[in-house]
C-alpha positions as CSV (number, residue, x, y, z in Angstrom):
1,X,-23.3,24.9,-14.3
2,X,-19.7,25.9,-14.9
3,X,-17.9,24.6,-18.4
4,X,-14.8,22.6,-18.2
5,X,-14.3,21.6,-21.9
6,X,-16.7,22.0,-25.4
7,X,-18.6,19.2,-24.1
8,X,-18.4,19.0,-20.3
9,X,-19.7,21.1,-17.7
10,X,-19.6,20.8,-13.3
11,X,-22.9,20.4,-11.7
12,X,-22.2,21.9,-8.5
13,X,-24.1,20.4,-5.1
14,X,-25.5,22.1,-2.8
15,X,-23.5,23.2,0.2
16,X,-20.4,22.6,-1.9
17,X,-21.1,18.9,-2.4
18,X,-20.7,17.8,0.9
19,X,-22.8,15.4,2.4
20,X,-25.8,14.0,1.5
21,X,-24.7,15.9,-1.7
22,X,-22.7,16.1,-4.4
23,X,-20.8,17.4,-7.7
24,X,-22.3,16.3,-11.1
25,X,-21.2,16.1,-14.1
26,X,-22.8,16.9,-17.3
27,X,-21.9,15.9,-20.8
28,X,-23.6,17.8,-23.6
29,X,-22.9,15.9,-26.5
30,X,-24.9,14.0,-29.3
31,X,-25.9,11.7,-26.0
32,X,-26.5,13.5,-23.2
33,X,-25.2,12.3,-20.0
34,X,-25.2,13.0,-16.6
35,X,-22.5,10.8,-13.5
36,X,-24.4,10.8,-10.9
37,X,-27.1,13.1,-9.4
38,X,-26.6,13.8,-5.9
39,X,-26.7,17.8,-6.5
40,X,-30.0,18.4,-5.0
41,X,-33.1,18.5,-7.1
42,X,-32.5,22.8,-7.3
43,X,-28.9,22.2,-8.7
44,X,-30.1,19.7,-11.5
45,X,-33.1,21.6,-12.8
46,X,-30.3,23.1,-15.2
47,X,-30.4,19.5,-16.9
48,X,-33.8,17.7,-15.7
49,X,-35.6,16.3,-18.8
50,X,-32.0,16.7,-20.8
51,X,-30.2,13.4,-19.6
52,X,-30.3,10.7,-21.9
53,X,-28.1,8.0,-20.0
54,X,-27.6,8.5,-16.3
55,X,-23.9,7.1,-14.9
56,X,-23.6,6.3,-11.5
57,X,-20.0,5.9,-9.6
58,X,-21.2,3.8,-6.9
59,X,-24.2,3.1,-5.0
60,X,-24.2,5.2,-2.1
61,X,-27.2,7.7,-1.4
62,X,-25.4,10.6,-1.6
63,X,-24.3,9.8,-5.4
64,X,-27.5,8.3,-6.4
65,X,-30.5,9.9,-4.4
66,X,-31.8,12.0,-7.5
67,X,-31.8,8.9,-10.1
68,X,-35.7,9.4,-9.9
69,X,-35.6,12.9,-11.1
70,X,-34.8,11.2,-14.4
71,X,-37.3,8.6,-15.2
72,X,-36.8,8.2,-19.0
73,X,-32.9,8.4,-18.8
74,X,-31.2,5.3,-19.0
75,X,-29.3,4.0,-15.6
76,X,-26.2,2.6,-16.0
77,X,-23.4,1.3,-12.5
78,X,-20.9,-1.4,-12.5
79,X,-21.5,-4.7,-11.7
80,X,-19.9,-4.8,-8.7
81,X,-22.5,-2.2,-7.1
82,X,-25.3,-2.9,-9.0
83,X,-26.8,-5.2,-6.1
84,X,-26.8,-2.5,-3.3
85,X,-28.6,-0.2,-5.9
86,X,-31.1,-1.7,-6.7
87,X,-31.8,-3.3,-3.0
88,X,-32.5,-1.4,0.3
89,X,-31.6,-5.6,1.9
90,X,-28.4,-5.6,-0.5
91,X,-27.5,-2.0,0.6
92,X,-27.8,-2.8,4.5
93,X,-25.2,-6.1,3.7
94,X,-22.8,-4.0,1.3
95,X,-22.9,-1.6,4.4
96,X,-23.0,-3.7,7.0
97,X,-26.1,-2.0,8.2
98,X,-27.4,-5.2,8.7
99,X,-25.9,-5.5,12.1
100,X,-28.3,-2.7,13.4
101,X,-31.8,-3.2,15.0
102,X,-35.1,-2.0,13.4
103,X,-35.0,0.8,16.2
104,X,-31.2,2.2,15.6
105,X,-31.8,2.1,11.4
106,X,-34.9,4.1,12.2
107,X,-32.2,6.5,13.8
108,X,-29.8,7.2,11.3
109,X,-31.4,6.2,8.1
110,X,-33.1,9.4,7.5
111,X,-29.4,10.5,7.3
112,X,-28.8,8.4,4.4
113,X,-31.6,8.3,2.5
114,X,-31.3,5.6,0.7
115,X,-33.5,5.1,-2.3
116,X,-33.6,1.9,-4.1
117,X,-32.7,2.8,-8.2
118,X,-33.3,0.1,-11.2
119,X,-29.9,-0.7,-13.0
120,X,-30.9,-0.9,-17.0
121,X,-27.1,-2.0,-18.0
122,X,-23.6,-2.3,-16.3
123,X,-20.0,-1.3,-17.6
124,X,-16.7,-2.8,-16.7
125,X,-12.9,-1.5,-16.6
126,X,-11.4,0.2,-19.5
127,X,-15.1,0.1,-21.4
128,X,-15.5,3.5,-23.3
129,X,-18.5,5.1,-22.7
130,X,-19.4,6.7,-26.3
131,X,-21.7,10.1,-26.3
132,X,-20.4,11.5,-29.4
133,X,-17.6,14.3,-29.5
134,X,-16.9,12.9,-25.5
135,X,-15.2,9.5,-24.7
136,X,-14.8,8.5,-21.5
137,X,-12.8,5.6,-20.4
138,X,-14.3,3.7,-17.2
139,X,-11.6,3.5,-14.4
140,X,-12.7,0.7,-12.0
141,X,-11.5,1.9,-8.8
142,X,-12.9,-0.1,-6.1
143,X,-11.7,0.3,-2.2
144,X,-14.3,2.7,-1.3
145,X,-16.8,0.3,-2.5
146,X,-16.6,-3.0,-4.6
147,X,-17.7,-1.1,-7.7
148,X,-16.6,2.5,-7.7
149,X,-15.7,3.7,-10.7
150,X,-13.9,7.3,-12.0
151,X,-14.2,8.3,-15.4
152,X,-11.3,9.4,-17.3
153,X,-11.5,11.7,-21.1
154,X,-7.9,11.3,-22.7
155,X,-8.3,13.7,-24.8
156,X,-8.0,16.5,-22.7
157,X,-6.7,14.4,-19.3
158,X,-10.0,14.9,-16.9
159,X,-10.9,12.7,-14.3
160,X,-13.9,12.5,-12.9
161,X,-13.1,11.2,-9.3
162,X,-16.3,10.8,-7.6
163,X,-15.1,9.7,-3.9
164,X,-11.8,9.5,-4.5
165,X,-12.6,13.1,-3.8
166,X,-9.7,14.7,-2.4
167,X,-11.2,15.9,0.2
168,X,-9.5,17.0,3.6
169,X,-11.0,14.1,5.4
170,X,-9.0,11.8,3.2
171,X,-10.2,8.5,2.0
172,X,-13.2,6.5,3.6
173,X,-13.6,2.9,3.5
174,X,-16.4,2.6,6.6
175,X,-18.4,0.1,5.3
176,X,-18.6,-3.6,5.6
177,X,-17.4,-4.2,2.2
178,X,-15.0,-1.3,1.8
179,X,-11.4,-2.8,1.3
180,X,-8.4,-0.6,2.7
181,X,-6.0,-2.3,0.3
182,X,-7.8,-2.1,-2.9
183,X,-8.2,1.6,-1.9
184,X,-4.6,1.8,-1.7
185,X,-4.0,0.3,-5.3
186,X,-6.8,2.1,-7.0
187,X,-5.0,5.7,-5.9
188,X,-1.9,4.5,-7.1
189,X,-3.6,3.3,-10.3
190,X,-5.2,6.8,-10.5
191,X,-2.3,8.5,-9.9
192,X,-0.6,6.4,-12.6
193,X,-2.9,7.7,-15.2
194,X,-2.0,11.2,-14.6
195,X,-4.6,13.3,-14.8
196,X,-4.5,16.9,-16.1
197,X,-7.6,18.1,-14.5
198,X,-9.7,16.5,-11.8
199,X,-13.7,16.8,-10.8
200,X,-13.9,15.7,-7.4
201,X,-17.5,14.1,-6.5
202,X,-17.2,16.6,-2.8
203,X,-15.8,19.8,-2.0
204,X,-13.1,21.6,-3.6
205,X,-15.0,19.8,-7.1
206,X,-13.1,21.5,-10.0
207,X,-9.2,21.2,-10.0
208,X,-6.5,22.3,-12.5
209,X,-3.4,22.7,-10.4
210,X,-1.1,20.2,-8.9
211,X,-3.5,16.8,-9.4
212,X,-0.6,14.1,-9.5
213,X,0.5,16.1,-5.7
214,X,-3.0,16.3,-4.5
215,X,-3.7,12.4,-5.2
216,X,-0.4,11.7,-3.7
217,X,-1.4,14.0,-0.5
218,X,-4.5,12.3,-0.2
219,X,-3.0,8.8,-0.1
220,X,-0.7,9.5,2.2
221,X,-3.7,9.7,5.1
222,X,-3.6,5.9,4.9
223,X,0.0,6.0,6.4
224,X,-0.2,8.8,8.8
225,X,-3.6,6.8,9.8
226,X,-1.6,3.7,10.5
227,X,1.3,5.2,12.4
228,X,-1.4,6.9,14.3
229,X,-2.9,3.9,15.3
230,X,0.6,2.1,15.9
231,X,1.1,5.1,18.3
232,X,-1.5,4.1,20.2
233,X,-0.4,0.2,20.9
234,X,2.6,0.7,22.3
235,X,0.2,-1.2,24.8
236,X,-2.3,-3.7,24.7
237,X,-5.6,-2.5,23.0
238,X,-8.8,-3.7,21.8
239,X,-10.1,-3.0,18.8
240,X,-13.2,-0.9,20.7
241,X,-10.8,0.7,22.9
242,X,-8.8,2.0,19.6
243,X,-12.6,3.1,18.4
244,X,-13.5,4.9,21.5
245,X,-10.3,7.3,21.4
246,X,-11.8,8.9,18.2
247,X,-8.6,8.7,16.4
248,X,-9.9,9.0,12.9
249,X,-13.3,11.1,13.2
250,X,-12.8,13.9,15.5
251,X,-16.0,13.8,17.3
252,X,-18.9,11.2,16.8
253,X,-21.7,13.1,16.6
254,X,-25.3,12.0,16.9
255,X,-26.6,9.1,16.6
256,X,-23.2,8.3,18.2
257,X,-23.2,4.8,17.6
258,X,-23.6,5.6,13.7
259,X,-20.2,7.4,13.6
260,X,-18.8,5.2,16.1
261,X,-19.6,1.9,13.9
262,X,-17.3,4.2,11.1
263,X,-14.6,4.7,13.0
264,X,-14.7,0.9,13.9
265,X,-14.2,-0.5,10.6
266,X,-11.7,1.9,9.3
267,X,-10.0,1.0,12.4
268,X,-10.2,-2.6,12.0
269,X,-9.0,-3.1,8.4
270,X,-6.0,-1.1,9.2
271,X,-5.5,-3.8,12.3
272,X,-5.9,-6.2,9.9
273,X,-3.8,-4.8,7.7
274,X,-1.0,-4.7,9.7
275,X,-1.4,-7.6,11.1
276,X,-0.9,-9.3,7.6
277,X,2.2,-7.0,7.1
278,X,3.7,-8.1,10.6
279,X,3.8,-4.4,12.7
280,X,1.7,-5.8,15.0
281,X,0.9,-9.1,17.2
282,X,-2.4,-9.8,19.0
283,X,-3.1,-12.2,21.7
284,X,-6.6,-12.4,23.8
285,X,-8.5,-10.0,21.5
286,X,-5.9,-7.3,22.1
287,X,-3.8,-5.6,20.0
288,X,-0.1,-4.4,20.4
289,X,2.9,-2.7,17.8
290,X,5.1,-5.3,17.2
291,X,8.2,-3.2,18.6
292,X,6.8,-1.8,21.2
């Protein structure tokens, strides 16, 4: 574990927190706490048996897949997410999953991993989570998914950012419920809050230089994915031809559909989108910039 302040130290996942893992944090305080527990069961023996509440950011499997590594601890999530937690039917409609057979889930859901967690309580926005010495005010950030939440102490100005992770990717809103514009607003709301340091829930985890420029970097993929995508109707496209051209995952690796299905929805909220904001017109299921 590597100390940030008195109180709170980075769980480091394995492989650098990249997926199906990720960075932890761990609160050593009069309650002991842990936000989420995707780390890998080697990473968290550091803390197993020393969690007395157990926060999770959101519901996806790579936050949440060690939950049962921590029986007695008590599980807390936001409401908004608590339903796909707790409920592999829930998860597959949060997802969209549900649009798969029985035969292509059996593909790719070994990927995920998803294990069903109980919920003991929720928190909602602004709610100060209490463990002693440590505050932490809940952030409700949702985009990503309904209820993704970052954690903020103001005492010292850390963020815990879960998947608003800064990563070089940028942000991902792939999922059924995922909302592009809700992204957009909890960055700037982030951003707002200027934050001193920043614990990113994937790669580069612990930052202490330049945060404010970093969360403004990383917001900026939504525009340079948009005028990516504009570039590309200076004719008439459909919304699988825009998938097919692999404009916002480089390659779609196996099961191909999987990582297809991604790039469709990303690409389909920004169509939407834009078609709200008037850049572009569509006529017969096809899709071309409004100047072109």
């Amino acid at each position: 574990m590597q100390k940030i302040t008195d109180t709170i130290y980075l769980v480091p996942g394995k492989r650098n927190g990249t997926f199906p893992y990720c960075h932890c944090l761990y609160i050593k305080d009069d309650v002991c706490g842990l936000i989420d527990s995707a780390a890998g069961k080697d990473y968290l023996k550091p803390v197993l048996g020393r969690v007395d509440v157990l926060i999770n950011s959101h519901f996806h499997p790579d936050h949440v897949r060690g939950n049962g590594l921590f029986p007695k601890a008590h599980i807390r999530c936001h409401a908004d997410d608590t339903p796909a937690l707790e409920s592999y039917e829930e998860m597959l409609r949060y997802t969209g999953y549900d649009r798969f057979t029985p035969e292509q889930i059996a593909k790719f859901m070994p990927i995920i991993n998803h294990r069903p967690s109980r919920v003991d309580s929720t928190f909602t926005d602004g709610e100060i989570l209490d463990f002693g010495r440590t505050k932490l005010r809940v952030i409700h950030v949702p985009g990503h998914t309904p209820g993704h939440c970052c954690f903020y102490e103001e005492k010292t100005g850390l963020m815990f950012g879960a998947d608003i992770d800064l990563s070089s990717f940028g942000p991902w809103y792939a999922h059924e419920l995922s909302d592009l514009e809700a992204f957009e607003k909890s960055l700037q709301k982030v951003i707002d809050i200027n934050p001193h340091i920043f614990v990113s829930g994937h790669e580069d985890g612990y930052i202490r230089k330049g945060v404010v420029n970093r969360l403004k970097d990383y917001a900026q993929v939504f525009t340079a994915r948009e005028n990516m995508i504009l570039n590309e109707l200076k004719a008439p496209q459909t919304l699988e031809d825009l998938a097919a051209k692999q404009l916002i995952y480089p390659r779609h690796p196996e099961p191909e559909f999987f990582f297809y299905y991604f790039e469709w929805q990303m690409i389909k909220k920004h169509l939407e989108k834009m078609a709200a904001d008037n850049k572009i017109i569509t006529e017969k299921g096809k899709y071309l910039a409004a100047n072109a």
